[in-house]
N, C-alpha and C positions, 0 to 999 in steps of 0.2 A: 317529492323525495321517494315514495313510496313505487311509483313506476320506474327512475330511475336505479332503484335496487334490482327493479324484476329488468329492467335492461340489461344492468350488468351479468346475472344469474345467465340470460340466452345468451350474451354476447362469450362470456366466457367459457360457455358450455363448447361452443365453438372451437374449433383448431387452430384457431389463429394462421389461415392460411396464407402466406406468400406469395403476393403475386409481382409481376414483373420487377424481379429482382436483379438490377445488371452483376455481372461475372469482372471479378477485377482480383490479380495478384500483387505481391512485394512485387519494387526493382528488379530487373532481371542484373544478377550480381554486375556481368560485363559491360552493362549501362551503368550500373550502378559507380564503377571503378572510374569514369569519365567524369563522373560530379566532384566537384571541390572535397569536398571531404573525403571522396574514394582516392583522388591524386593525392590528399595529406597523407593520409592514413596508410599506403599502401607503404612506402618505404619502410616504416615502425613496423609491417606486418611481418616482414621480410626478415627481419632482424631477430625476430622468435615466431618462427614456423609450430602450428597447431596448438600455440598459445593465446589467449584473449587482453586485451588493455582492460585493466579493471582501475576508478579512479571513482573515490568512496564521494559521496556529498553528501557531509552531517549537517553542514551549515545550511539552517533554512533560507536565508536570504541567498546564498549561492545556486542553493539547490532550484528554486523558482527562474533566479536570471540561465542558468543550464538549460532550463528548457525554452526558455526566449528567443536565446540564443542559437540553442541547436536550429527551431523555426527557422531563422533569419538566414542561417548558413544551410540550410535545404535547398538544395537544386532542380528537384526531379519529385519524390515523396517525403508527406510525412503521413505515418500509422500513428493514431495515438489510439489507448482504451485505459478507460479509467472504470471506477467504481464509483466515486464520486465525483463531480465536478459542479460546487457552490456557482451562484452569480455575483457573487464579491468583488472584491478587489483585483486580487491576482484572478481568478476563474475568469472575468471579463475581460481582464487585460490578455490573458492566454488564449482566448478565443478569437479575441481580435489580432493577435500574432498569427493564427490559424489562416483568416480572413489575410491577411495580408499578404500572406505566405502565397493562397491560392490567385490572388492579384497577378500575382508575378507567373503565376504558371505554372507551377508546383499541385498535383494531384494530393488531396488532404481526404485520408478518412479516418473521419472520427468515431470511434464505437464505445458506446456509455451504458451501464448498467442503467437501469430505470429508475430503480428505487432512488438512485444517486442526483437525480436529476430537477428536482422541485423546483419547480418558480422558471424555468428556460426555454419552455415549449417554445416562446416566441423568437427567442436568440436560437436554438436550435432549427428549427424550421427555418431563420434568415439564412443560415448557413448554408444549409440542404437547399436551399433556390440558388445556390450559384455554380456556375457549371463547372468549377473543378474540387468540386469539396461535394461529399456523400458525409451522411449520417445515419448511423444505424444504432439502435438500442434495442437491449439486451434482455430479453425476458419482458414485453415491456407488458405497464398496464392499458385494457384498452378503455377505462373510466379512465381518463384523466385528473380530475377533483372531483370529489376525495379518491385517493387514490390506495387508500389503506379499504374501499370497498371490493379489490382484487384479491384483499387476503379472506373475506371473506366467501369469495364468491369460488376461486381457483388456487386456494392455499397451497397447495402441494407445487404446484408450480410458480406461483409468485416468491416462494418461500425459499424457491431455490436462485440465488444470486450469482453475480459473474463478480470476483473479487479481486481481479487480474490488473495492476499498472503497468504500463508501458508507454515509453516515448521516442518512436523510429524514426531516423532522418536520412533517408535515402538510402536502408539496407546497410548502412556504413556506422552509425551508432546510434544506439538507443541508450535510456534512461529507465533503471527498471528497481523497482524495492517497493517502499510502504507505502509513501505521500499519496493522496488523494488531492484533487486540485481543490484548493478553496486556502482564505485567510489563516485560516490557524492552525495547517499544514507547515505554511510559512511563515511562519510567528507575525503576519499583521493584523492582529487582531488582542484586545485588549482582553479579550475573554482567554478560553483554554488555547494553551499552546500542544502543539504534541511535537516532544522530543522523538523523530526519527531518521530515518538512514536509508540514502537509496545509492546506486554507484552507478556510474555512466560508462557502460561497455564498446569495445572496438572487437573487431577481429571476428572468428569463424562459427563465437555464441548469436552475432548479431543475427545471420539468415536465419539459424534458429526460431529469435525472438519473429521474425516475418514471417517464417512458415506458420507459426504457433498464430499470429493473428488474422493469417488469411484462413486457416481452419475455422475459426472463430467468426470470421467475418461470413464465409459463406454457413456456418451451422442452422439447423433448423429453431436458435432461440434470437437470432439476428434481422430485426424487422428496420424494414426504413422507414423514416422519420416522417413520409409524405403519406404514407399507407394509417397512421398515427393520428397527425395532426393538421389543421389546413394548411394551406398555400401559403405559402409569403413571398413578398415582393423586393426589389431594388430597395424600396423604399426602406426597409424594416432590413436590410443590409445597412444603410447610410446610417440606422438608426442606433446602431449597435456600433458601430464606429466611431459617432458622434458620442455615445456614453462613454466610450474606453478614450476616447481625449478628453473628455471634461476630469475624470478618473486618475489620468497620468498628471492634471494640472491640482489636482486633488492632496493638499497637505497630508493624509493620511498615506495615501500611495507614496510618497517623496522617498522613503526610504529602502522601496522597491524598482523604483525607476532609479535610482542612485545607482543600486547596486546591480544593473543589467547595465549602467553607461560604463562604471568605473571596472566591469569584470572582466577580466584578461582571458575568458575559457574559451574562446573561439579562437581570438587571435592563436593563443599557445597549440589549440589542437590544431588549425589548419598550419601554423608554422613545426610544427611537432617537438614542442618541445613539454607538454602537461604530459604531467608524472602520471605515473600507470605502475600497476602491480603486476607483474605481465605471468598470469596462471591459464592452466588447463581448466575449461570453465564450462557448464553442461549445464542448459535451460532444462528444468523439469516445471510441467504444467501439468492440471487435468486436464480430460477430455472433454470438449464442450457438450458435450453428451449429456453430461452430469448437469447440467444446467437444467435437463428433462429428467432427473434421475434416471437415465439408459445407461450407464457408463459400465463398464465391466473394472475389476478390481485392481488390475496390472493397467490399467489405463486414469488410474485415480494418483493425484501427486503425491499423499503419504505413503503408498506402497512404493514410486520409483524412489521417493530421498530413501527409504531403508535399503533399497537395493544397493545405490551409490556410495553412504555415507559407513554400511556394512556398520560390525561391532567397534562401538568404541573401546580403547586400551587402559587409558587411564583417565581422561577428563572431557567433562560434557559441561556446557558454558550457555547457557541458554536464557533469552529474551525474549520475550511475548508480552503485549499489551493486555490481549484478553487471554488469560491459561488456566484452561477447563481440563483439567488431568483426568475426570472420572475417575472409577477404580481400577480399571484396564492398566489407565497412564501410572497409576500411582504403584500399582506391582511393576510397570515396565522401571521406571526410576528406582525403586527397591531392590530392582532385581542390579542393575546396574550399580546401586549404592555397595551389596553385598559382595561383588565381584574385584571392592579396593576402588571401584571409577570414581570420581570425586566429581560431584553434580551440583553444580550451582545455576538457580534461578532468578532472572528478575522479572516482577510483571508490576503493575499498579496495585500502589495501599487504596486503603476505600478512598480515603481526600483525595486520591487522584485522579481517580476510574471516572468514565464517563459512561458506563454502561455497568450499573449496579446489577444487575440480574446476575450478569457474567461472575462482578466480583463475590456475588454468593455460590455461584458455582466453585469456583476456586476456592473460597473461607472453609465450607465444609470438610477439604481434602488436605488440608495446611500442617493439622494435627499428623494427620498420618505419612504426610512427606517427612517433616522433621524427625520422626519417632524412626525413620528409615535411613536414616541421615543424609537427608539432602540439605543444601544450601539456600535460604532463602531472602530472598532481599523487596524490598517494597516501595517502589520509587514514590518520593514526597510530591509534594505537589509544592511549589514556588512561584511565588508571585512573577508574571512577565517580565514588570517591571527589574524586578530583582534581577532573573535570572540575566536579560538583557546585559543587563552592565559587569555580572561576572563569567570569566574566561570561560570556555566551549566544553560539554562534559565528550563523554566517549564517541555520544550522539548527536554533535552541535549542541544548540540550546537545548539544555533537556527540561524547559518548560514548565510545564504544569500534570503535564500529562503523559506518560512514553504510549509511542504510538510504532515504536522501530518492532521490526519482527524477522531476528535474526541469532543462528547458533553454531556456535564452536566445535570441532571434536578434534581432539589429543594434540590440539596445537597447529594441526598440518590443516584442517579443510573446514570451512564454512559455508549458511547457506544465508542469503539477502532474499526476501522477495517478500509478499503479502500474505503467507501462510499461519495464521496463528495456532498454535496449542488448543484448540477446542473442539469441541464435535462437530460444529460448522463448518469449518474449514475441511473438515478431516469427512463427512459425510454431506455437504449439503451445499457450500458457494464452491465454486471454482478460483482456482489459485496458480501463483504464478511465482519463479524465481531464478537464482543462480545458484548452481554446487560449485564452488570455487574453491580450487587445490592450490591454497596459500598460507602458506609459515608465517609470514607477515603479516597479513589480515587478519587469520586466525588467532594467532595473540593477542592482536590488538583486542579481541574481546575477552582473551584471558586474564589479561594485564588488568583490563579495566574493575574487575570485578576483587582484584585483589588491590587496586588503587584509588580510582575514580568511583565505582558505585557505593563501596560504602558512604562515601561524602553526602551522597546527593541519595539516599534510601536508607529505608530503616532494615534494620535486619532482625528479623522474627528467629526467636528463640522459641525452648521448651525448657520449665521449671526443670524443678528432681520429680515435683509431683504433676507433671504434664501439662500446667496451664503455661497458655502463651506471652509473653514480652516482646516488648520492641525496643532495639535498642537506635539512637540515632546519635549523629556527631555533630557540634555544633560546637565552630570554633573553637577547637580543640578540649571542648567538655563532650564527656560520655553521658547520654541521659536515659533515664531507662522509663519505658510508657507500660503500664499495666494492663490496657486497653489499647486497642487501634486508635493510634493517633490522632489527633484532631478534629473526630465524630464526636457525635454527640449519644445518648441512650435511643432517640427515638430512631435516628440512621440503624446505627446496631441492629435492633430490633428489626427494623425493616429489612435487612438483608439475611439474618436468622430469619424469617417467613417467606422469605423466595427462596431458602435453601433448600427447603422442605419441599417445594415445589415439584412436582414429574416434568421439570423443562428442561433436564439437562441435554437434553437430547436437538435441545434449538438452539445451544447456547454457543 
């Protein structure tokens, strides 16, 4: 163990230098326009000139057959890049659509953050041995297990992650918002759900999203998979195939293969008739720079949304999973609070959070948002089971957990993508999204907060003498919690002791 430490210590003192790296971009658009999806799509494009198809997917189960889908109806490429991608249920079954995809002839590259990727070395590597599918990951470790010995060894770089989703099908449409691939993304899995939202774009954002990941694709934190890990064979291809059919015959999977036979989203979009919000739509990303902290300031994503989204007028609508305001955040909402804008938030109660450190980052700053008058709301946490069998919140199922990360301003424009409210996102992973100039959309996160999120979150009050409540609805009784719901004294406690912590700055 002890030589294996002082290996990783030389290894990572290293450069991680790149060597024969092949050179590959997106679809060249006017190929691209010859693939099935370019011949659907083009007439609808025609019809609203320098507008984008915007087509929300809250439902988890739709949201996973979307991307199956899209696979299947690929002609030419698919770009995919995730942050996570589990070896689960749906993560195998998606990979093996990947594999199938590249069957037929379709160029597939896949690019994966590292940290996201435990347990796959052997399925990714099958991947990367067949000759029209590349794998590249992102930042990656070069110990493999354990692999938390890079944070010791190259912190400052490991530390910095690639937190970008994306799903390209031939230049012509991608899938872009929160989901990370794995089971409880898409509600299969009996444990945490995460209530979130991504939307499946057409039109003149999509080269955007392509340019954005061939920068990415050739960046200096972009290593391929064979420079990684060994060799794999046909064999350990067949082998990964052979798992995703046993999978699909798999009682547990039934309600995921159901819902990719019985979904109408390909048919509708190559006959053109799936609904679209048709807005002026503008990818903003960071620089993959940032992934080496090199990035200059105008090239980081919180400074282009401020440019785009300018001064809000009257209301600020705002959802984050993880919302680490600091006290920066907490004057910029005060300051916005005193100007008449009406600011409403929702992120995870502690019962919901699946990353307590964060939700102590957030508990400490709570007092001071309300005392400034903002809006606060606190999604519950709800049984699978439960939530399953009642009707869809803002966000699809909203689970157990919200995991959507997306915000409102004055009704007219909203932003989708993997950006959270915290110091992370905002200094330290790379992020990715949509600014979309839409009345319709943009209420819809209005609305919800003035209909649908009280139902399903508690809403955090302040006394006369400043101590906190929560209030919740339940079948139409009002009840009121003097505490953080559903914790217990030793949680409390425990998240008062990370609050106090010097982490806000990782969080």
């Amino acid at each position: 163990m002890l030589m294996v430490f002082f290996l990783s210590v030389l290894l990572s003192a290293c450069a991680l230098p790149i060597a024969d790296r092949s050179e590959s971009s997106a679809l060249d658009l006017d190929e691209a326009a010859d693939t099935r999806l370019g011949q659907a799509i083009a007439p609808q494009l025609e019809s609203y000139p320098g507008n984008s198809g915007i087509h929300t997917l809250a439902n988890p189960r739709d949201a996973f057959a979307a991307r199956v889908l899209l696979a299947r109806a690929a002609d030419r490429t698919l770009d995919v890049q995730y942050y996570i991608w589990h070896g689960d249920i749906t993560g195998t079954l998606l990979l093996e659509e990947l594999h199938t995809a590249a069957e037929r002839g379709v160029r597939v590259r896949l690019l994966l953050d590292d940290n996201g990727t435990s347990g796959l070395d052997a399925e990714l590597a099958a991947l990367a041995s067949h000759p029209s599918i590349e794998v590249r990951l992102f930042n990656p470790f070069v110990i493999r297990n354990p692999k938390w010995l890079g944070y010791l060894t190259d912190f400052s770089r490991a530390n910095r992650r690639m937190h970008n989703k994306s799903f390209t099908a031939d230049n012509q449409a991608t899938i872009v918002g929160g989901r990370n691939i794995g089971d409880e993304y898409f509600g299969a899995t009996a444990g945490v759900l995460f209530a979130d939202l991504d939307v499946l774009a057409i039109g003149p954002v999509v080269p955007e999203v392509s340019s954005d990941f061939d920068r990415y694709w050739a960046s200096a934190s972009a290593y391929p998979v064979e420079q990684l890990l060994p060799a794999a064979s046909d064999a350990d291809l067949r082998e990964l195939e052979r798992r995703a059919l046993k999978l699909e015959n798999d009682q547990a999977a039934t309600d995921y293969v159901k819902a990719v036979s019985e979904s109408d989203f390909v048919r509708q979009l190559l006959s053109g008739v799936l609904e679209f919000d048709w807005a002026r739509t503008r990818m903003v990303s960071d620089s993959p720079a940032k992934g080496l902290g090199k990035s200059e300031r105008e090239d980081l994503l919180a400074y282009k949304l401020g440019e785009i989204l300018g001064e809000p007028e009257s209301r600020v609508a705002l959802i984050s999973p993880y919302f680490v305001p600091t006290r920066a955040g907490v004057d910029a909402f005060a300051a916005l609070a005193n100007k008449g804008i009406e600011v409403s938030i929702l992120t995870n109660s502690l019962d919901a959070t699946d990353v307590a450190a964060v939700h102590a980052g957030y508990a400490k700053r709570r007092k001071a948002l309300l005392e400034a008058g903002i809006h606060l709301y606190e999604m519950r946490r709800l049984s699978p089971d439960v939530e399953r069998n009642q009707s869809a919140g803002p966000f699809g199922s909203s689970g157990s957990s919200l995991h959507a990360k997306t915000f409102a301003v004055d009704g007219e424009r909203l932003f989708v993508g993997s950006f959270n409210f915290d110091p992370r996102s905002i200094n330290l992973n790379t992020e990715l999204g949509f600014v979309i100039e839409s009345p319709a959309l943009s209420e819809k996160i209005h609305e919800a907060f003035e209909e649908s999120i009280p139902l399903r979150a508690y809403e955090v009050r302040l006394t006369e003498n400043g101590e906190l409540y929560w209030i919740e609805h339940v079948d139409g009784d009002v009840i009121r919690h003097e505490q953080e719901p559903n914790t217990g004294f030793l949680q409390r406690t425990g998240i008062f002791l990370l609050s106090i912590l010097p982490i806000e700055w990782l969080l």
